[in-house]
PQR file of N, CA, C, O and H, with PARSE charges and radii, in Angstrom:
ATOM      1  N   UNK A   1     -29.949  -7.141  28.740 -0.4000 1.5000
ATOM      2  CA  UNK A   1     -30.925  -7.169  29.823 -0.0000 2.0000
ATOM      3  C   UNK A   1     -31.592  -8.537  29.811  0.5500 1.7000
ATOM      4  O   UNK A   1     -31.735  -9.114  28.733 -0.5500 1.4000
ATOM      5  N   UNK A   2     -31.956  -9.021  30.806 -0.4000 1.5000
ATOM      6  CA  UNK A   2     -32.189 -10.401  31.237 -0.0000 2.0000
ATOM      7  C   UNK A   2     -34.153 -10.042  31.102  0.5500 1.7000
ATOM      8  O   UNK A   2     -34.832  -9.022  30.982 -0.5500 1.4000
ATOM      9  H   UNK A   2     -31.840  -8.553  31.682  0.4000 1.0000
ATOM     10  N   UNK A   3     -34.437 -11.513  31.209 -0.4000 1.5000
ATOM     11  CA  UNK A   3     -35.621 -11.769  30.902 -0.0000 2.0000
ATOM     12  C   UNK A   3     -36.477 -11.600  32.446  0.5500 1.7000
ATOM     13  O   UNK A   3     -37.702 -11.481  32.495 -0.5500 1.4000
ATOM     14  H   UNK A   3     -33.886 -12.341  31.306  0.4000 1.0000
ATOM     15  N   UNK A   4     -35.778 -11.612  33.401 -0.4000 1.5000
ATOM     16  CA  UNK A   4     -36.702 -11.037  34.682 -0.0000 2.0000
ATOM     17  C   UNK A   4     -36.161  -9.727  34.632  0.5500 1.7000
ATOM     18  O   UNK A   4     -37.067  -8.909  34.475 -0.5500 1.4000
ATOM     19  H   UNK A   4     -34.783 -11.708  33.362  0.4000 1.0000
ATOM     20  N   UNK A   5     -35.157  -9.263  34.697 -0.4000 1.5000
ATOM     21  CA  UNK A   5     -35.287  -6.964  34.440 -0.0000 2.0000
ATOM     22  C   UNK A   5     -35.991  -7.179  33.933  0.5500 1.7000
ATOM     23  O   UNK A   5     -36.939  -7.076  34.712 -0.5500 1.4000
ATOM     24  H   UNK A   5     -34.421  -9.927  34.825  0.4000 1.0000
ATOM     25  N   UNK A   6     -36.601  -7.656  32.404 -0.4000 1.5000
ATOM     26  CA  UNK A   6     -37.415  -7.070  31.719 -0.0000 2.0000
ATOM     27  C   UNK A   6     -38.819  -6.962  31.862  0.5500 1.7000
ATOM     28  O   UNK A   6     -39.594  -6.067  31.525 -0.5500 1.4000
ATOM     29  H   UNK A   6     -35.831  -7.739  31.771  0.4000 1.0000
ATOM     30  N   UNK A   7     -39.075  -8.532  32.676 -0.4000 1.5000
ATOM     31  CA  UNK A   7     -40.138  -8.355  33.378 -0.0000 2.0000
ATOM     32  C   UNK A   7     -40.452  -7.522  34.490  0.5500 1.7000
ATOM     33  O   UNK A   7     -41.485  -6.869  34.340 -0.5500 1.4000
ATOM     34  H   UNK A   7     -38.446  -9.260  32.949  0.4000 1.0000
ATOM     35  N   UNK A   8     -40.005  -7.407  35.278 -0.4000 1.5000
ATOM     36  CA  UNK A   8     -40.199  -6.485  36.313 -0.0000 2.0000
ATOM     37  C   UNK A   8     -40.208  -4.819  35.928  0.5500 1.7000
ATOM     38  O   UNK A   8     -40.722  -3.830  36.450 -0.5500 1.4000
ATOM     39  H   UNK A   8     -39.166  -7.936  35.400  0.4000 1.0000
ATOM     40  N   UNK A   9     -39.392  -5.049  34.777 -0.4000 1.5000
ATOM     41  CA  UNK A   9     -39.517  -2.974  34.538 -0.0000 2.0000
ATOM     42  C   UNK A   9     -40.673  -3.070  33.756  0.5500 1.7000
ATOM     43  O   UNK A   9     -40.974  -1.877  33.725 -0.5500 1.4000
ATOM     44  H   UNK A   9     -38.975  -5.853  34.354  0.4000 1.0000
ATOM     45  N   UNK A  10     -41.601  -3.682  33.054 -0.4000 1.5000
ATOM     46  CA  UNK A  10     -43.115  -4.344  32.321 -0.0000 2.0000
ATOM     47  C   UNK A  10     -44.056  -3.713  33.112  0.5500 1.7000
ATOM     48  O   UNK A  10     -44.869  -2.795  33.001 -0.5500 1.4000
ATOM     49  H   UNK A  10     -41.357  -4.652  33.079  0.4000 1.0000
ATOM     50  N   UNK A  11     -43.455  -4.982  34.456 -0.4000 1.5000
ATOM     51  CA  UNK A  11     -44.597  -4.533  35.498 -0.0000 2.0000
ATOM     52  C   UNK A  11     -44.575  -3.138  36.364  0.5500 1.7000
ATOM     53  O   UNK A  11     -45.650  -2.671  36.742 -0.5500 1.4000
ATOM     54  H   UNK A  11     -42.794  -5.727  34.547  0.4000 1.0000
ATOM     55  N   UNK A  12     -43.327  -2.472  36.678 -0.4000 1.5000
ATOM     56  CA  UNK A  12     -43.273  -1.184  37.450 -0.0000 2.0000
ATOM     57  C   UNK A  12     -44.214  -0.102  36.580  0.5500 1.7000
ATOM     58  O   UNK A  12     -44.945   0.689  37.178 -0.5500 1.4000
ATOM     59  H   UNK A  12     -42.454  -2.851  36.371  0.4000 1.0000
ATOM     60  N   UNK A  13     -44.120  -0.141  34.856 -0.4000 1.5000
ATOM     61  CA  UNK A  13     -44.414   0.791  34.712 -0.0000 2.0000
ATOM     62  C   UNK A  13     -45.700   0.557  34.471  0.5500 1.7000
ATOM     63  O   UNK A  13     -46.379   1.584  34.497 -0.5500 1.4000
ATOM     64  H   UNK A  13     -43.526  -0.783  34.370  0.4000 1.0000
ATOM     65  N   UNK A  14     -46.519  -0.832  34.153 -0.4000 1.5000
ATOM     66  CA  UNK A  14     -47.544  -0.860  34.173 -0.0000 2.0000
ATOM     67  C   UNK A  14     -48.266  -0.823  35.798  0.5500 1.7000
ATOM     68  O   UNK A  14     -49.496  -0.778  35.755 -0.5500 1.4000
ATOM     69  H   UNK A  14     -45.968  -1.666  34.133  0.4000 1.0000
ATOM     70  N   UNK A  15     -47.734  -0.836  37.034 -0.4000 1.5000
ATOM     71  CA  UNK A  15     -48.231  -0.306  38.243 -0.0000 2.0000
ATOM     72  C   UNK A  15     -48.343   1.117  38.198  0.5500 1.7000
ATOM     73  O   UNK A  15     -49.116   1.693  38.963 -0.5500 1.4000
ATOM     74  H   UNK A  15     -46.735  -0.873  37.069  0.4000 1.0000
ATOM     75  N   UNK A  16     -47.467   1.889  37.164 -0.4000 1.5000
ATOM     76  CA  UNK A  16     -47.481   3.303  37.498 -0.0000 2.0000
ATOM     77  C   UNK A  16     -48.342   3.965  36.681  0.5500 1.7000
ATOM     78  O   UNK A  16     -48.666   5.149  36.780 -0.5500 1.4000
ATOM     79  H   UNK A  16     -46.839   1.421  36.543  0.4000 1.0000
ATOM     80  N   UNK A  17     -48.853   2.857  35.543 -0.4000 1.5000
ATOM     81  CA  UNK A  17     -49.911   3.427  34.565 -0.0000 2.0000
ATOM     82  C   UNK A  17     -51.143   3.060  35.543  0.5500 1.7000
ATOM     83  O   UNK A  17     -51.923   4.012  35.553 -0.5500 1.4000
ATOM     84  H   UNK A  17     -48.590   1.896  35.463  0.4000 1.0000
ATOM     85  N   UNK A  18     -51.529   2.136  36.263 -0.4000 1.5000
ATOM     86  CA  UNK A  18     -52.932   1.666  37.096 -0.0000 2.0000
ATOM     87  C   UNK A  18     -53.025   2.781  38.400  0.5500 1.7000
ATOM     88  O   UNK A  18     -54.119   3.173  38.806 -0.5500 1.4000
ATOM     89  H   UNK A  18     -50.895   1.362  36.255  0.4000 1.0000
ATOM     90  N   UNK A  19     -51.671   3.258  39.028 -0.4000 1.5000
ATOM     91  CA  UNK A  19     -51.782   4.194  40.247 -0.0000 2.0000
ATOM     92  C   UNK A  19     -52.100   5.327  39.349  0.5500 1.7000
ATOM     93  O   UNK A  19     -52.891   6.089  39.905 -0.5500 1.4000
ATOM     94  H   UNK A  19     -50.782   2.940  38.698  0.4000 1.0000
ATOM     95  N   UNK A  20     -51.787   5.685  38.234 -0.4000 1.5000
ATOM     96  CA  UNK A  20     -51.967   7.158  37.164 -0.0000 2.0000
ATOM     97  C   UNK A  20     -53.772   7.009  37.408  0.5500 1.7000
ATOM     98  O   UNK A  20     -54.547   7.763  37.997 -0.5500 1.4000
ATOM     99  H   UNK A  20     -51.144   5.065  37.783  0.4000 1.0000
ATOM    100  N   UNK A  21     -53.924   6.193  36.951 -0.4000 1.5000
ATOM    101  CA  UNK A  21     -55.941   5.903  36.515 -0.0000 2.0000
ATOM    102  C   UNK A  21     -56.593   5.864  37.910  0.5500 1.7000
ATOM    103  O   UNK A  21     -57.721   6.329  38.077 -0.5500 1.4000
ATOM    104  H   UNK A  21     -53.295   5.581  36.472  0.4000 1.0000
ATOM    105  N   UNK A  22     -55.795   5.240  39.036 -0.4000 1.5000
ATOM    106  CA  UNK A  22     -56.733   5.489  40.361 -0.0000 2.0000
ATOM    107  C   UNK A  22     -56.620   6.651  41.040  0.5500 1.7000
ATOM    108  O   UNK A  22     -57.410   7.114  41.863 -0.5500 1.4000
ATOM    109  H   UNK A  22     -54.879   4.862  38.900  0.4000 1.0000
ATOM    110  N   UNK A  23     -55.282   7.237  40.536 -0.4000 1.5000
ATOM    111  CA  UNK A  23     -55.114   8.707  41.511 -0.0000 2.0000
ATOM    112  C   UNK A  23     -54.210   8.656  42.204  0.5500 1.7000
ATOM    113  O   UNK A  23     -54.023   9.570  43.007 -0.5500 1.4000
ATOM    114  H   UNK A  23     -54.640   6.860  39.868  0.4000 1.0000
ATOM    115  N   UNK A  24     -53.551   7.833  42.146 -0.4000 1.5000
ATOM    116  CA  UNK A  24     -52.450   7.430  43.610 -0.0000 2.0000
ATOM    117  C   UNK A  24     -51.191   7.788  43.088  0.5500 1.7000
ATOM    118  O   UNK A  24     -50.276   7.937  43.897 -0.5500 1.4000
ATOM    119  H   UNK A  24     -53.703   7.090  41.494  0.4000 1.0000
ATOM    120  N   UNK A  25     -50.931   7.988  41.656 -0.4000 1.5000
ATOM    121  CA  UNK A  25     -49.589   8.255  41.109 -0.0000 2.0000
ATOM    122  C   UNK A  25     -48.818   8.526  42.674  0.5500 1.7000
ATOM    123  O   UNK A  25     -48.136   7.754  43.347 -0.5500 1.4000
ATOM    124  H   UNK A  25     -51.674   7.867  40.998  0.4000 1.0000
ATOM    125  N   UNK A  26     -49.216   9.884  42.920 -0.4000 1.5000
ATOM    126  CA  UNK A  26     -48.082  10.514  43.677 -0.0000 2.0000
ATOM    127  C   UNK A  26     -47.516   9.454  44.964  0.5500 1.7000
ATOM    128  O   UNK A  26     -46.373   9.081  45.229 -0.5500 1.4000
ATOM    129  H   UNK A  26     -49.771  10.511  42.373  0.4000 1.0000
ATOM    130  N   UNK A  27     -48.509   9.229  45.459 -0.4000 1.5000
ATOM    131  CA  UNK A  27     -47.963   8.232  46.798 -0.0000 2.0000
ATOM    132  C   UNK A  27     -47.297   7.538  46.273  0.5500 1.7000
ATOM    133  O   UNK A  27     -46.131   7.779  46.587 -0.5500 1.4000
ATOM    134  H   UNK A  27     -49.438   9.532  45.244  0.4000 1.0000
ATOM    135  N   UNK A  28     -47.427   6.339  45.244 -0.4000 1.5000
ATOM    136  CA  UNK A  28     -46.310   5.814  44.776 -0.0000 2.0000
ATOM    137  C   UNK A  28     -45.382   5.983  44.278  0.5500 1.7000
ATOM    138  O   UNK A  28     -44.690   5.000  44.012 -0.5500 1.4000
ATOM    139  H   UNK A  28     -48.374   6.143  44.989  0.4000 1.0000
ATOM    140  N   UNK A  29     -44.860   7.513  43.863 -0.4000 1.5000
ATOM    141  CA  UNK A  29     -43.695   7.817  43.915 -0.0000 2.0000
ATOM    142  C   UNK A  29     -42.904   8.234  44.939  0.5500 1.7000
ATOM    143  O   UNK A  29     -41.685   8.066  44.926 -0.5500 1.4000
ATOM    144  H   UNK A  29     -45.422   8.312  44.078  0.4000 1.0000
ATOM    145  N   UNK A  30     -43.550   8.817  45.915 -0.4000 1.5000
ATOM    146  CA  UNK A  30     -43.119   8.947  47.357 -0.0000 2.0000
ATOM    147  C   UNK A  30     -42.416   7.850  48.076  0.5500 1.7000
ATOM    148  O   UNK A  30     -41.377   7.912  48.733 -0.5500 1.4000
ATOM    149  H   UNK A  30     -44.540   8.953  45.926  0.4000 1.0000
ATOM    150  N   UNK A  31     -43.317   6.660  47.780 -0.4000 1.5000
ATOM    151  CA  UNK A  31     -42.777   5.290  48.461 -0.0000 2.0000
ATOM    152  C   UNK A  31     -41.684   4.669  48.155  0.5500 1.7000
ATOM    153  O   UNK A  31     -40.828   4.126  48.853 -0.5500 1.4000
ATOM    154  H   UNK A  31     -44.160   6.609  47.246  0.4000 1.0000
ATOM    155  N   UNK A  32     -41.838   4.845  46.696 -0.4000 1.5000
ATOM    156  CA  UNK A  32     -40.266   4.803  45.677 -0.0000 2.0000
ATOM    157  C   UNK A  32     -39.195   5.605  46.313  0.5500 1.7000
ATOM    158  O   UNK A  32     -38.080   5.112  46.482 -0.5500 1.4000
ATOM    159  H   UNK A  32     -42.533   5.286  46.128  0.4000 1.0000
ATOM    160  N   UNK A  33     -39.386   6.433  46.559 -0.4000 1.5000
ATOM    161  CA  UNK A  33     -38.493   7.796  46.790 -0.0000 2.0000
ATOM    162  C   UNK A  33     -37.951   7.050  48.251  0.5500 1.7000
ATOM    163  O   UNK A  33     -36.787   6.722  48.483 -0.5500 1.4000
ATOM    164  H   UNK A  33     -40.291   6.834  46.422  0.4000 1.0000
ATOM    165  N   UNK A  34     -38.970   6.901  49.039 -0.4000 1.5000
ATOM    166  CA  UNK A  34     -38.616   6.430  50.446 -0.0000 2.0000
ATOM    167  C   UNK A  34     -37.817   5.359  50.688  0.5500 1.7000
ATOM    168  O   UNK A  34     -36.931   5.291  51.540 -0.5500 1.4000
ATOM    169  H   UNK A  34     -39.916   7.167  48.850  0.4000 1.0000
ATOM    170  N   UNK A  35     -38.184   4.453  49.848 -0.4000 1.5000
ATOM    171  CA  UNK A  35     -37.125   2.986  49.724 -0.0000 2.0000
ATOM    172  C   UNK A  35     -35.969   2.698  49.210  0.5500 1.7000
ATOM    173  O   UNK A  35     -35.183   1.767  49.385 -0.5500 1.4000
ATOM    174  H   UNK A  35     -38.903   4.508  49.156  0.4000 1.0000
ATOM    175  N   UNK A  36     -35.969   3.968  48.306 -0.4000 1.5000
ATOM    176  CA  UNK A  36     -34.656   3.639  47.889 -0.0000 2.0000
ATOM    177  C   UNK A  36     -33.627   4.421  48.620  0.5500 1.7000
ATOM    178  O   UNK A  36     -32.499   3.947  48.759 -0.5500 1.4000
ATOM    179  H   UNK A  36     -36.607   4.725  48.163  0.4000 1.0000
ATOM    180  N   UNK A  37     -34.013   5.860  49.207 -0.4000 1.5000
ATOM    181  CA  UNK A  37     -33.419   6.656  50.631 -0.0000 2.0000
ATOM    182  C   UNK A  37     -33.014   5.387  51.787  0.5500 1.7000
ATOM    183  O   UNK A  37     -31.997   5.288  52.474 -0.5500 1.4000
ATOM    184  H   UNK A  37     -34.929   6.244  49.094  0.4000 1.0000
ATOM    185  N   UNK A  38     -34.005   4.638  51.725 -0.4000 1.5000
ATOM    186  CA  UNK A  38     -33.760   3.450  52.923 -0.0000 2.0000
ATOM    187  C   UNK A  38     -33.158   2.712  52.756  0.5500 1.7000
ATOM    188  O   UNK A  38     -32.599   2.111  53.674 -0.5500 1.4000
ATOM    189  H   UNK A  38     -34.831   4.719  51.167  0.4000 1.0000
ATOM    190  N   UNK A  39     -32.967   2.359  51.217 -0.4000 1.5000
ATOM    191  CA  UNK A  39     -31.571   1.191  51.181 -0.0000 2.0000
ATOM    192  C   UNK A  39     -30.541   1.320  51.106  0.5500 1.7000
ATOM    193  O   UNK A  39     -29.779   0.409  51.429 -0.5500 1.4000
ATOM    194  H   UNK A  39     -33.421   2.846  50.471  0.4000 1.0000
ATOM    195  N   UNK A  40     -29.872   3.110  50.413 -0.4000 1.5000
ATOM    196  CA  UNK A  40     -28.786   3.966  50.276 -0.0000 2.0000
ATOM    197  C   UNK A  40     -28.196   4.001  51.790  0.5500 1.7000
ATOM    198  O   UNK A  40     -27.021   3.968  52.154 -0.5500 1.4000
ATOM    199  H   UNK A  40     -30.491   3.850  50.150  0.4000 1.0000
ATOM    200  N   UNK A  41     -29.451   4.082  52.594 -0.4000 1.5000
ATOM    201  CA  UNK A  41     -28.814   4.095  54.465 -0.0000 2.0000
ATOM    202  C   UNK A  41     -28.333   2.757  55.138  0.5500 1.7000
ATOM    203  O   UNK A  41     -27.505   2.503  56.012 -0.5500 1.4000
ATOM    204  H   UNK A  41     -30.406   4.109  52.299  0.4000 1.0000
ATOM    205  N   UNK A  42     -29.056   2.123  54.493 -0.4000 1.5000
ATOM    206  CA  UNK A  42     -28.702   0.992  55.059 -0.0000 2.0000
ATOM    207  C   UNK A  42     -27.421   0.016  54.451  0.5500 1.7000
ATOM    208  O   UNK A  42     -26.782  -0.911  54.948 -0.5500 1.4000
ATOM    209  H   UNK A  42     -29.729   2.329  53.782  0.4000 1.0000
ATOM    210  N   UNK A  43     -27.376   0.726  53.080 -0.4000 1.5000
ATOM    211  CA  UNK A  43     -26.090  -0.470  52.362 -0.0000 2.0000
ATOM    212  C   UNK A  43     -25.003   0.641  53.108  0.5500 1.7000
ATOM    213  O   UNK A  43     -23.887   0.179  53.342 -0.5500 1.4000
ATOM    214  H   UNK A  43     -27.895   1.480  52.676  0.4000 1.0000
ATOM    215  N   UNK A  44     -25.247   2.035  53.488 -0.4000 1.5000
ATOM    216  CA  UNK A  44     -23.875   2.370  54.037 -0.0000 2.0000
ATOM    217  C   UNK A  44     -23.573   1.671  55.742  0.5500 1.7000
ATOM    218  O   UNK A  44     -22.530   1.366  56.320 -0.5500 1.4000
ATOM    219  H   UNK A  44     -26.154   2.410  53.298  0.4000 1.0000
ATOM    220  N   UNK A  45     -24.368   1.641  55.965 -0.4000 1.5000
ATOM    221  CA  UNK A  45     -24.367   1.086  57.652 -0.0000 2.0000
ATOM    222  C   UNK A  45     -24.122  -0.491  57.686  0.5500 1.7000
ATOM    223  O   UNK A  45     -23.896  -1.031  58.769 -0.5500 1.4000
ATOM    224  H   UNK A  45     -25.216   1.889  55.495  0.4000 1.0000
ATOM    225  N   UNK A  46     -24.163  -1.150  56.634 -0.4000 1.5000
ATOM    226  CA  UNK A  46     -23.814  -2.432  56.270 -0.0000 2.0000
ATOM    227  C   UNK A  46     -22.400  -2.887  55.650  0.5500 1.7000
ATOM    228  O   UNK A  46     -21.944  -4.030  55.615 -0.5500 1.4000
ATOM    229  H   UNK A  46     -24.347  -0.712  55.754  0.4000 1.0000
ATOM    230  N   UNK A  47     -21.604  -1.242  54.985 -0.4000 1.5000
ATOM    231  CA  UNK A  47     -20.987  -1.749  54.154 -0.0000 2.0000
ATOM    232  C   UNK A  47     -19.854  -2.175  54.333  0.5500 1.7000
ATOM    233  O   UNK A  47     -19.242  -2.709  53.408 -0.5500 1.4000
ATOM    234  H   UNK A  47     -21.974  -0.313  55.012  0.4000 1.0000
TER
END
């Protein structure tokens, strides 16, 4: 694993520890959920 994955999975889960403490967990898993539904549609309509 490369030194930006590693950064970036650092930071996802420390966004998901700060949305845990404000309350927002859930929406931000929703949004997760939503974007990656949106790119699965779109890499097929692209591919």
């Amino acid at each position: 694993m490369g030194l930006k994955s590693s950064i970036y999975k650092m930071l996802r889960v420390w966004n998901d520890v700060d949305a845990a403490k404000k309350g927002k967990l859930g929406k931000r898993i929703g949004r997760r959920a939503a974007g990656k539904a949106t790119g699965k549609a779109i890499r097929k309509i692209f591919k």
